[in-house]
PAMAR-105972 format. One record per residue (C-alpha): x, y, z. Coordinates in steps of 0.001 Angstrom, whole numbers, padded with zeros to 6 digits, always signed. Layout:
% residues N
XYZ...
***
This chain:
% residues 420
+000000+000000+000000+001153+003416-000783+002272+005973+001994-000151+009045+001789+001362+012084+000394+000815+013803+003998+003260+016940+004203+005306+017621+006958+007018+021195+008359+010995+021991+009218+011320+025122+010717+013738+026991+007547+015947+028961+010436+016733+024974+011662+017462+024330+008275+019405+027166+007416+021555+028209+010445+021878+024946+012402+021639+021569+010107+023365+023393+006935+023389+022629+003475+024296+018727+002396+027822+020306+001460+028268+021672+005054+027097+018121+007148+029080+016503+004257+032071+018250+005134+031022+017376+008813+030493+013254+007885+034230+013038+006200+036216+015593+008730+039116+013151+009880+038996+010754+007128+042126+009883+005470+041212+007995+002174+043405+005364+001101+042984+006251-002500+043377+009824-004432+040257+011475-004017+037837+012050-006849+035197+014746-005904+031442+013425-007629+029365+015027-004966+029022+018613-007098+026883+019367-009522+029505+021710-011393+029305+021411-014936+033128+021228-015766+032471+020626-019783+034050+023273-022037+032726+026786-022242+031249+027708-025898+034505+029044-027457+033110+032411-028416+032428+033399-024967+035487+035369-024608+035519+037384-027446+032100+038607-026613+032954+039213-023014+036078+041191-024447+034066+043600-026742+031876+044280-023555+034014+045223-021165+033091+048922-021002+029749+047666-019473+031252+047449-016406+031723+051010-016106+028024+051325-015760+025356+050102-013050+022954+047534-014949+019007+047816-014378+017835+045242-012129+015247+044146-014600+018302+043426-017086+019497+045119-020390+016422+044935-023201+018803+042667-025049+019524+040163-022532+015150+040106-022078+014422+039689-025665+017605+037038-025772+015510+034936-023344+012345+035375-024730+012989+034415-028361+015264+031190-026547+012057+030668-024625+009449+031008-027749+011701+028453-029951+012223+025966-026826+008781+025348-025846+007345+026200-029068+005256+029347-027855+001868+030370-029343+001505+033199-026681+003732+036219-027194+006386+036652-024774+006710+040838-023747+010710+040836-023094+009900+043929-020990+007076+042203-019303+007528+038451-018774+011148+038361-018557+013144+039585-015546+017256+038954-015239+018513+036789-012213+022125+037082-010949+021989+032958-011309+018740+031163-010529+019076+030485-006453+018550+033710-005750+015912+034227-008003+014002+031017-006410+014605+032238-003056+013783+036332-003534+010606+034934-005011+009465+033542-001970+009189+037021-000398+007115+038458-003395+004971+035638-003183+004272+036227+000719+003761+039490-000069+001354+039101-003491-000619+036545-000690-000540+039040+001956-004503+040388+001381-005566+037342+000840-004187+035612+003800-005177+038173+006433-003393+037184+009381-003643+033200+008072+000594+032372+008079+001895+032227+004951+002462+028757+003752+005116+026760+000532+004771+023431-000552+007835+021894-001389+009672+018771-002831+011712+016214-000939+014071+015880-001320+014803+019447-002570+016860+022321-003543+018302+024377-000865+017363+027863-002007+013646+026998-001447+014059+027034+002193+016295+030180+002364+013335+031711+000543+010708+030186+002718+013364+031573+005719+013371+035207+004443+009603+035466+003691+008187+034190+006854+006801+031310+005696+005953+027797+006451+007880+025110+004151+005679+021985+003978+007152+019215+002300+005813+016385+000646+007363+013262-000441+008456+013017-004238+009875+014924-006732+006641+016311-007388+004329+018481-004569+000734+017328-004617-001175+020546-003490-004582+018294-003607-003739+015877-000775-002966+019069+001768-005847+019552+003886-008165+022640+003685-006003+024526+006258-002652+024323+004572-004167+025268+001118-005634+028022+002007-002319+029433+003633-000169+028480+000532+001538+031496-001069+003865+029108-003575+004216+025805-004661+008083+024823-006060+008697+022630-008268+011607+021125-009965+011826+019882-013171+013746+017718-014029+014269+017250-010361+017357+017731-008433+018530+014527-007546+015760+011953-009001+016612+013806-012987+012257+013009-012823+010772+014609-014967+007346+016665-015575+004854+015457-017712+002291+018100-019832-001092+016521-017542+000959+017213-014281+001977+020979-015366-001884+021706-016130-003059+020138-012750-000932+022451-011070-001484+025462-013139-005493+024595-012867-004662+024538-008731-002563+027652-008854-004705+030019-010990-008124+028464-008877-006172+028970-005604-004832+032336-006016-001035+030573-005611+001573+030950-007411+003559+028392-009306+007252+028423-009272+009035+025873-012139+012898+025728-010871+014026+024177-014956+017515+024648-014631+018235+021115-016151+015710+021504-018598+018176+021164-021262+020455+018063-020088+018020+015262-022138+018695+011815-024144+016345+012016-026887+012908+013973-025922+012825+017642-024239+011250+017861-021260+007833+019516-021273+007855+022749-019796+006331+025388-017702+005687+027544-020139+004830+025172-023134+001880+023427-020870+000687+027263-020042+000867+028177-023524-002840+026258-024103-004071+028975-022025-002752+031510-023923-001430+033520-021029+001162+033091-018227-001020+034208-015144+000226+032695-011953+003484+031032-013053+006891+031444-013406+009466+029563-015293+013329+030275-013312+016222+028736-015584+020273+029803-016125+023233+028923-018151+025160+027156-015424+023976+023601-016674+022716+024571-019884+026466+026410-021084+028591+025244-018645+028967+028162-017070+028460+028093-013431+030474+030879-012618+028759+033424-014916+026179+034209-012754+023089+034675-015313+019726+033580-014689+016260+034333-016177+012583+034640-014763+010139+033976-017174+005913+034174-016682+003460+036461-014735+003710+040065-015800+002012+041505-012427+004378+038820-010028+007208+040231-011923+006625+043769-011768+006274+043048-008219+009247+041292-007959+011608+043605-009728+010075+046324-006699+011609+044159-004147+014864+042960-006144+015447+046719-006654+015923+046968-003588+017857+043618-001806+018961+041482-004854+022231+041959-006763+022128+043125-010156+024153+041267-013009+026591+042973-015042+026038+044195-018062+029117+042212-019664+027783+038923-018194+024234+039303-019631+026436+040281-023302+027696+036479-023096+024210+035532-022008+022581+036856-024765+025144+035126-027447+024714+031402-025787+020957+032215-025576+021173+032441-028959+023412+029170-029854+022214+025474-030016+025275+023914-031489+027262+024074-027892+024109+022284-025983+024065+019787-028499+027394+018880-028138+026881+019490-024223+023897+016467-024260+026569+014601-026503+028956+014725-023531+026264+013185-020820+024762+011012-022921+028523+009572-023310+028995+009147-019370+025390+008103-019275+026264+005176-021379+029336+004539-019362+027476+004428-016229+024530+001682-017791+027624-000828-018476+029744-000400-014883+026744-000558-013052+024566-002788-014718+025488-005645-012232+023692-003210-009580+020220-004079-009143+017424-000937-009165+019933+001313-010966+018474+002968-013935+019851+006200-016268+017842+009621-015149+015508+011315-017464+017380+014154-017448+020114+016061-015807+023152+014576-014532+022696+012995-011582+022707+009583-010985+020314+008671-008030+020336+005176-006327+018676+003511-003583+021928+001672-002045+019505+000855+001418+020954+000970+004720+022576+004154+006350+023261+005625+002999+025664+008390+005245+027407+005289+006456+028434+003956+003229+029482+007544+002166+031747+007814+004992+032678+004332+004271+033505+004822+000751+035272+007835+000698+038043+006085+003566+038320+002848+001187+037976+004254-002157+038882+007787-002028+035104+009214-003888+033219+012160-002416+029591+011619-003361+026473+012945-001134+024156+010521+000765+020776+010780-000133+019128+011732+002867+021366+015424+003222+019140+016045+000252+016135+015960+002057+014030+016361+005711+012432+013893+007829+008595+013853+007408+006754+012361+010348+004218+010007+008881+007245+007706+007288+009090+005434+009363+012719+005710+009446+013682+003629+006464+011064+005280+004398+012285+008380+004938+013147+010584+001491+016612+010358+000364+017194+007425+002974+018878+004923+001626+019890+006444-001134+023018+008191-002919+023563+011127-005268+026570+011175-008011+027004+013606-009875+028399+012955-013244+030137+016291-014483+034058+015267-014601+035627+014088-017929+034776+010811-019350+038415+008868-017696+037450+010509-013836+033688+009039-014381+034821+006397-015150+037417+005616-012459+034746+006764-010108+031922+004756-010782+034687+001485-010729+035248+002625-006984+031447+003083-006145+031227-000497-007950+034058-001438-005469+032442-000426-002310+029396-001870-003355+030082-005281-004109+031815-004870-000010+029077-002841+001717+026251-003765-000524+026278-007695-001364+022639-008237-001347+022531-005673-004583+024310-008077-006800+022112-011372-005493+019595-011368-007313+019379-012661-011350+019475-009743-013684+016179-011148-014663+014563-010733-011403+015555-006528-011195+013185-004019-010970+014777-000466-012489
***
């Protein structure tokens, strides 16, 4: 029988301040560990695949930008960039306003999290003195809770990659301000299908919520895109009560550029841009030159997917033996259910076989309803599979390694007999 989707609350200060992110209580897990092997780092996802080669030049014959404070909205080029990227991706009907729908992000955590407070704040009539409420993920991306922390809001979380605003009772509904969601998801590489976008579109414009699609992998895929925010919206020919967050860190390889995009509701972005205005850094107007030229290039994302789908392929063969592994839909993470203490076998791993990866469960909170080895994340283990092709695949021989040691009872069974 299936566990009900019942949501459970972390206080986001707790969170924040005192547990830490997974990198912190990862750092914590290993302190003291010598391994016995050279260590290989898999535990970030930091896209480490070539930059597109023109990026350079085009930051070179911008440099005079930085001589000059950029908007917080974003230059009109950088908006239009990301509209007409956005129109072609998902295959938009609906016009996109650049001035309008678009809003410039100095990368996409910040964005996520700043949105929580305009989101309180769009609720705020409507919840009276009700506490503001977000439904979240879990497991789930960090910057949700630092927004949830900064707007004064409850975090629920629900089990799954996907929230499920229907099985909330009455009370919580009514006090949602936002519902996140992250597609693909960060670690499961799940994916969004077109039905589930409208369900929670239909719940978001009938609640008075608002809908926040964190797509930053959207464009790490084998063969099919991943349906998007924006392209199920686009029936409805508007973009009331959503928006679409996305960067170039994954997409470009370009972690360290700092660019992100808001995409969606007009009114929640006018808002937004009030408040960013005011607290959120602004992104140079050199960076959002480069931005605009990737924007506007395919060839380097092709040959990016090219790249994954090559350590993909690697990783189906070395751990085929492993039963319940299967590829992601997207992204680049490879999520497995391992069983056991999965921060254990970390520890374990890294001392034996020298590999930094992150156990599952610093990727998520304890709900109550679950019993311990139900918990999200428990059990499970998150690679991430960013290095060159000859460090993949020297890690995931070591995870295979400490497997077959720690793990016996995942190579028992007959091929035959696997579930994936």
């Amino acid at each position: 029988m299936t566990a009900p989707r019942l949501p459970s609350t972390a206080d986001p200060a707790d969170l924040v301040y005192r547990a830490g992110s997974p990198f912190v209580r990862l750092a914590a897990l290993l302190d003291g560990v010598r391994p016995a092997k050279d260590p290989l780092v898999m535990a970030v996802g930091e896209p480490k695949h070539p930059q597109p080669e023109f990026v350079a030049p085009v930051l070179n014959e911008a440099l005079s930008g930085f001589s000059n404070y950029p908007a917080i909205t974003g230059s009109e080029t950088f908006r239009k960039a990301v509209a007409d990227w956005a129109t072609r991706r998902y295959a938009l009907a609906t016009p996109l306003d650049p001035l309008k729908n678009v809003l410039t992000a100095n990368g996409s955590r910040e964005a996520l999290a700043f949105a929580a407070v305009a989101a309180v704040e769009r609720a705020r009539a409507r919840l009276g003195r009700k506490r503001p409420a977000l439904l979240l993920p879990n497991p789930f991306y960090q910057g949700y809770v630092g927004g949830a922390l900064m707007a004064g809001a409850d975090a629920f979380f629900q089990d799954g990659a996907f929230p499920d605003p229907l099985a909330l009772d009455a009370e919580t509904r009514d006090r949602l301000a936002a519902i996140y969601v992250a597609s693909p998801a960060n670690p499961q590489g799940t994916v969004m299908d077109r039905d589930g976008w409208l369900r929670l579109i239909d719940f978001a414009r009938d609640h008075d919520v608002m809908l926040f699609a964190d797509e930053c992998y959207s464009e790490l895929y084998g063969q099919t895109p991943p349906t998007g925010l924006l392209e199920a919206a686009d029936e409805s020919g508007h973009f009331d009560g959503l928006v679409s967050f996305n960067s170039l860190s994954k997409r470009s390889n370009l972690p360290g550029l700092r660019v992100g995009f808001m995409i969606g509701d007009a009114d929640f972005l006018a808002l937004s841009a009030r408040l960013r205005n005011m607290a959120a850094p602004q992104v140079p107007l050199p960076l959002q030159a480069v931005a605009a030229a990737v924007l506007a290039d395919e060839a380097h994302v092709a040959d990016n997917r090219r790249r994954y789908e090559e350590k993909w392929t690697m990783a189906d063969a070395i751990l085929a033996p492993v039963a319940g592994y299967c590829r992601a839909e997207a992204g680049f993470f490879l999520w497995l259910e391992i069983g056991g203490d999965d921060a254990a076998f970390v520890r374990d791993l890294y001392a034996e076989e020298g590999l930094r990866i992150l156990p599952g469960s610093y990727c998520a909170v304890p709900l109550a309803h679950l019993p311990a080895e139900r918990q999200p994340g428990a059990g499970h283990i998150r690679i991430a599979l960013v290095e060159s092709p000859d460090i993949t695949r020297e890690g995931l021989t070591r995870l295979l390694a400490a497997l077959r040691r720690h793990r016996p009872a995942l190579f028992a069974a007959p091929s035959s007999d696997r579930t994936s």
